[in-house]
C-alpha positions in Angstrom: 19.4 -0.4 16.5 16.1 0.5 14.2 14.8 -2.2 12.4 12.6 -2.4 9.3 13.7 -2.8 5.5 14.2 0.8 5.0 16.0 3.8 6.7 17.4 1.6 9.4 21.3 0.9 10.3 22.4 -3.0 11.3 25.0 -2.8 14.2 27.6 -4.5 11.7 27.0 -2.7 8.9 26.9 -6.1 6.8 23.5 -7.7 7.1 19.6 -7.4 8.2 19.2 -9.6 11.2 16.1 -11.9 11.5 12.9 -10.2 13.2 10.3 -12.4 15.2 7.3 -10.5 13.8 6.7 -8.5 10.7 8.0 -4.8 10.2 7.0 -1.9 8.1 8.8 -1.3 4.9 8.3 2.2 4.6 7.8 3.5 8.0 5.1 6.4 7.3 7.0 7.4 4.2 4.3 6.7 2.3 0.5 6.9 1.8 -1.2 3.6 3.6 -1.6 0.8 0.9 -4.5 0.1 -0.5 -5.8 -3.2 -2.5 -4.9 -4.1 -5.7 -6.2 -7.2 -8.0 -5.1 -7.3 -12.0 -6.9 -5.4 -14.7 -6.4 -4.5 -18.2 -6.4 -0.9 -18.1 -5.7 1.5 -20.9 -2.0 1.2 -22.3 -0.2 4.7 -22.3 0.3 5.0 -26.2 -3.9 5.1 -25.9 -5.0 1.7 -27.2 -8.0 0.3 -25.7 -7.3 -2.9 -23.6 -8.6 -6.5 -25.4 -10.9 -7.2 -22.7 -12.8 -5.1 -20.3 -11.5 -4.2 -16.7 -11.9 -6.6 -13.4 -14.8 -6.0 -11.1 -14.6 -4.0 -8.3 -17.2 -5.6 -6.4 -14.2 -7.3 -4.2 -11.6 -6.0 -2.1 -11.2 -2.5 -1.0 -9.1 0.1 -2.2 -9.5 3.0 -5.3 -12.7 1.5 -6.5 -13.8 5.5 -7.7 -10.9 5.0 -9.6 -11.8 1.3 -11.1 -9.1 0.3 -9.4 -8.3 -2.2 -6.4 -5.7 -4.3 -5.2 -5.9 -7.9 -3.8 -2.8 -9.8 -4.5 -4.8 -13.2 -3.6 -8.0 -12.4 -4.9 -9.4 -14.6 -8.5 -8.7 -13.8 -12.0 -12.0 -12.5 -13.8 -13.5 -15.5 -15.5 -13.6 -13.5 -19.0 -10.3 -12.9 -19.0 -9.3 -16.5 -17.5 -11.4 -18.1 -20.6 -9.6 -15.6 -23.1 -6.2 -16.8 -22.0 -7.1 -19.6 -22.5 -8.6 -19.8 -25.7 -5.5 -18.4 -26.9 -3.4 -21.1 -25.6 -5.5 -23.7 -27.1 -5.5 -21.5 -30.7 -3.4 -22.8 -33.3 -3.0 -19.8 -35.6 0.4 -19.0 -34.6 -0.3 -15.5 -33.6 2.4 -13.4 -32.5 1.7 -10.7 -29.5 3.3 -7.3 -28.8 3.8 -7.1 -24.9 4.8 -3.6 -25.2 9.1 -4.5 -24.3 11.1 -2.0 -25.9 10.7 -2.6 -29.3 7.5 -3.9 -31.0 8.8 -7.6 -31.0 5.8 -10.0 -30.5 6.3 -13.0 -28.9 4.9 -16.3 -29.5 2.2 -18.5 -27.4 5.1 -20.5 -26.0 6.5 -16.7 -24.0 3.6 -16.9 -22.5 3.9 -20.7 -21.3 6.9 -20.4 -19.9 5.8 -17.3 -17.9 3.4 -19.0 -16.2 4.7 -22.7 -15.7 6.2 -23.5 -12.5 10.0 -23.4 -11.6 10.4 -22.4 -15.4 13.2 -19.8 -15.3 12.3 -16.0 -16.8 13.8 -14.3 -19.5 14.3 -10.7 -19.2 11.4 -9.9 -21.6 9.0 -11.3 -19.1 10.9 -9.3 -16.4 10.3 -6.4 -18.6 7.0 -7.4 -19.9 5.4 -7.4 -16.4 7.3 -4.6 -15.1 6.1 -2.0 -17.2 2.5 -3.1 -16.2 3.5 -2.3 -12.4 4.7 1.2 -13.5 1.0 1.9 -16.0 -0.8 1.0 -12.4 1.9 3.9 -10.8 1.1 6.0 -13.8 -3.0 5.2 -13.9 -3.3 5.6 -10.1 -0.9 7.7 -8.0 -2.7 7.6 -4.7 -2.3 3.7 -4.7 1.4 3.0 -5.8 4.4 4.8 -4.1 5.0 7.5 -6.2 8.6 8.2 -5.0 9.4 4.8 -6.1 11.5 4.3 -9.7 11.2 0.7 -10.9 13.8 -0.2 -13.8 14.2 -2.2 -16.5 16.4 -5.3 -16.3 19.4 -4.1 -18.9 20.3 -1.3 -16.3 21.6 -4.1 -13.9 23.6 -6.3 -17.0 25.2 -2.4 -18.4 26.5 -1.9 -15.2 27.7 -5.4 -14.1 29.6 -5.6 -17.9 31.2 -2.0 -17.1 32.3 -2.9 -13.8 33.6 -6.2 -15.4 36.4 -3.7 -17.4 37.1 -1.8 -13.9 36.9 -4.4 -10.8 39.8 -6.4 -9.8 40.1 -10.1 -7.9 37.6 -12.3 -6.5 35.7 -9.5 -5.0 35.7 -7.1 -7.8 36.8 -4.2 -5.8 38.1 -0.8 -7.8 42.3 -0.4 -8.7 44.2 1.6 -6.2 43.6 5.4 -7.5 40.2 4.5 -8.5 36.9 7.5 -7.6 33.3 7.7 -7.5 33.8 11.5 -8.2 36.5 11.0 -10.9 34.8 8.4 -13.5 33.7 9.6 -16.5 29.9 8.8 -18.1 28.6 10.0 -21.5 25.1 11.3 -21.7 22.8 8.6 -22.9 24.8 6.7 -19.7 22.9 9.0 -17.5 19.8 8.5 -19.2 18.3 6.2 -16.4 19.5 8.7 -12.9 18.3 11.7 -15.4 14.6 9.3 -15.4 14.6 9.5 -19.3 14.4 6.0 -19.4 12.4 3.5 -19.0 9.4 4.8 -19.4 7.4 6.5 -16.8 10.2 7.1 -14.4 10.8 10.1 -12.4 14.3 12.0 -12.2 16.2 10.0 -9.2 16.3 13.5 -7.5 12.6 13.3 -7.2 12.4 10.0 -5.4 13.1 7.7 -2.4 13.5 4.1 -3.6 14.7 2.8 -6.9 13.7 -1.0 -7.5 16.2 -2.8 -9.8 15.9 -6.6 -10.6 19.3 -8.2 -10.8 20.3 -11.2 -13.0 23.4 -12.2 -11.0 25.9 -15.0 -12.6 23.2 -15.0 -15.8 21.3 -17.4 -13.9 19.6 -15.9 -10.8 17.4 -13.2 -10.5 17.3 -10.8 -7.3 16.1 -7.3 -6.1 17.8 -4.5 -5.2 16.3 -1.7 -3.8 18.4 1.2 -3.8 17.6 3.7 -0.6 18.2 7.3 -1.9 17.3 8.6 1.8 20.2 6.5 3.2 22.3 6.0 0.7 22.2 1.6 1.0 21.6 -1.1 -1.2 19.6 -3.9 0.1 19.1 -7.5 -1.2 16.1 -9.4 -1.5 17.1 -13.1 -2.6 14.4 -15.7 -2.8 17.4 -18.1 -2.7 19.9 -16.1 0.5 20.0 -19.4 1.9 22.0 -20.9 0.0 24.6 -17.9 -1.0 27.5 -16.6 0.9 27.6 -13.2 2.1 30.8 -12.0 0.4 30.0 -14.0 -3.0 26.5 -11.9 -3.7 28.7 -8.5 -2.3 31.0 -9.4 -5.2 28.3 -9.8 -7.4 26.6 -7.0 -6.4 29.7 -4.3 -6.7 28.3 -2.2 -10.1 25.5 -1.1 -8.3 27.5 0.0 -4.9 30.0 1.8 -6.8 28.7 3.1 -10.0 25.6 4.7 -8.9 27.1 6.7 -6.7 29.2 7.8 -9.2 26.6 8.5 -11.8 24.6 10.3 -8.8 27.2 12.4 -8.4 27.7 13.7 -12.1 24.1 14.3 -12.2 24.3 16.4 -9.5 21.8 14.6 -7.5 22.1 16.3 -3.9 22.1 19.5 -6.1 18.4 19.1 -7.3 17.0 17.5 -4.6 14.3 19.7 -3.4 15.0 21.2 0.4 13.4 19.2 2.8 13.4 15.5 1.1 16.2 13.5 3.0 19.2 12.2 1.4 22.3 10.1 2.0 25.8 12.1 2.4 27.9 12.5 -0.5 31.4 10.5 0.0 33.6 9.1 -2.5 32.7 5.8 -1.4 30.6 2.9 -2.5 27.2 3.0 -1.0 26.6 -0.2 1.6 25.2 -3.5 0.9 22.6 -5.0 3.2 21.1 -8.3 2.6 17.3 -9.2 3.7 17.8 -12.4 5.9 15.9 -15.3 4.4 13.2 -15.7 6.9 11.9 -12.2 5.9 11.9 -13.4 2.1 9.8 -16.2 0.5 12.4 -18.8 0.1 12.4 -21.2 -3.1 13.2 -24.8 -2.6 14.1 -25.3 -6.3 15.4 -23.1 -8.8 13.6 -21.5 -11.7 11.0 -19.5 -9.9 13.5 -16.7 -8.8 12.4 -13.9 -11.1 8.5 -14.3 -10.3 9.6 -13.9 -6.9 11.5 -10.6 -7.7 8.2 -9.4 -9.4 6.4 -10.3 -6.9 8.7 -8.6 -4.5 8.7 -5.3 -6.9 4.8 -5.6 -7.1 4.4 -5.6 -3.1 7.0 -3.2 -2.6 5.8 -0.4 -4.7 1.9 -1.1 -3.2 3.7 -0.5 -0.1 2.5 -3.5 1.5 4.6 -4.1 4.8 5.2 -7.9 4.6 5.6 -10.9 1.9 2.9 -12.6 2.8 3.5 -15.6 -0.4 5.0 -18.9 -0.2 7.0 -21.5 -2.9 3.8 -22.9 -2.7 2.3 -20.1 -4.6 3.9 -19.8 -7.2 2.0 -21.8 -9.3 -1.3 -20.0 -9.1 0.7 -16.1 -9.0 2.8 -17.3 -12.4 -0.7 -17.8 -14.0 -1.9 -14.6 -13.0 1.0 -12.9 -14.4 0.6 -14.8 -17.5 -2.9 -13.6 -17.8 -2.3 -10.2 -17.0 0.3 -9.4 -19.7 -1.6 -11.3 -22.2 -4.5 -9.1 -21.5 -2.3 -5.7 -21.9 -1.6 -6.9 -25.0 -2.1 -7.1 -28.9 -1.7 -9.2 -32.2 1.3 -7.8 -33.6 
């Protein structure tokens, strides 16, 4: 049986077993991760950032490029005394964090995106998310660049579809139902095609897709969809405490309905010869969970979705192992916080 989180089989097909020492993500996939630590780099429509970069005197990685990661290093004092300024300001100032729409958001988005065991809305999902795909953009040899990382309405349009298709207690398809024979219109394609969000890449092009799943409307999770092997696995910060077959359920848009929209894209079509993909089937793609001692594991609730960023943000760095506790969360919310109020502006 291989073993790792990627390109691997389980013996049962069902579930990642537990591993006494860490394993490598992405085998040798990928380019060797270098460091990371947040800054406040250009936005893409060309707007100067409010304050000026992080210093590259620490860590190690792109620093030609003004550009390093340390996922535990300090936030720049400059920036820390900004934020908060602006949380002690009384002016009522509202702050365009670059979601969709030019919507600005008000000092208390920004408190609950950094308190503790405060549960995220999908704007700060969002919010932070397009900030991991800028660094992608800004600095290729870093980030995985066969890696798509999507917006969280992709995950809610599919579950609410599959809600009008899936049958019973496990949501499985009616008798006569195919991946090859559903029918999609043309702005439903628009994520596989990589017209949306922006900043991803045709799903042809890549190897991973990174999804972050609000499950029930109360839970947030990551899937990482394996394009080489045509699996879904699970990352829960909260697998403990969830049955196997409940989350499978849950989880029954994506195994299905990609494959499906895959399919009328003409994915193994485009793929360029050479890049490895999973065989076409009208089947639903398997569902492999992460066992919990290879996630960080919340106690509480409410501190799910900075986990799944934080899962996304180590996964596209191509770092091999979670290396964060419950513990801390406190100090990584803040950081967040910091970061997407420095990438961005009074409305």
């Amino acid at each position: 049986m291989e073993t790792g989180f990627h390109g691997h089989r389980s013996m049962n097909g069902d579930r990642v077993p537990p591993q006494p020492a860490p394993i490598p993500m992405f085998r040798n996939r990928l380019p060797p991760p270098k460091a990371w630590r947040p800054d406040s780099t250009s936005r893409l429509d060309g707007t100067e950032p409010i304050h000026r970069p992080l210093s590259t005197k620490e860590g190690t990685g792109d620093a030609a490029a003004g550009h390093v990661w340390n996922p535990h290093g300090l936030v720049h004092p400059e920036q820390l005394a900004a934020y908060e300024d602006y949380k002690r300001s009384t002016s009522g100032e509202l702050r365009d964090v670059d979601l969709h729409d030019p919507v600005g958001v008000p000092i208390t988005w920004f408190h609950r995106l950094q308190t503790n065991l405060m549960e995220l809305e999908d704007t700060h999902i969002d919010a932070y998310l397009k900030i991991i795909r800028r660094r992608q953009r800004l600095h290729p040899t870093v980030y995985g660049s066969r890696i798509n990382i999507l917006d969280s309405q992709f995950f809610t349009l599919l579950d609410h579809q599959w809600d009008r298709i899936g049958t019973g207690p496990e949501r499985k398809p009616p008798a006569g139902w195919s991946v090859f024979g559903q029918t999609w219109s043309h702005d439903e394609l628009a994520v596989v095609r990589g017209e949306l969000p922006l900043g991803i890449r045709p799903w042809h092009d890549v190897d991973l897709v990174l999804i972050p799943c609000n499950v029930g409307g109360m839970h947030w999770v990551m899937a990482s969809i394996d394009l080489q092997w045509g699996h879904i696995l699970v990352f829960d910060s909260f697998r403990r405490e969830v049955p196997f077959r409940h989350r499978n359920a849950q989880f029954a848009c994506l195994r299905y309905l990609l494959p499906s929209q895959l399919y009328t894209v003409h994915f193994h079509r485009n793929r360029q010869p050479g890049d490895k993909s999973y065989r076409k089937k009208d089947g639903p793609f398997r569902m492999l969970f992460v066992s919990a001692d290879r996630v960080p594991q919340q106690e509480l609730g409410g501190n799910c979705g900075a986990h799944t960023l934080r899962m996304i943000e180590y996964l596209t760095a191509n770092r091999d192992t979670f290396d964060w506790t419950e513990a801390d969360m406190p100090i990584i919310r803040q950081k967040m916080a910091i970061e997407v109020y420095c990438n961005s502006r009074i409305l």
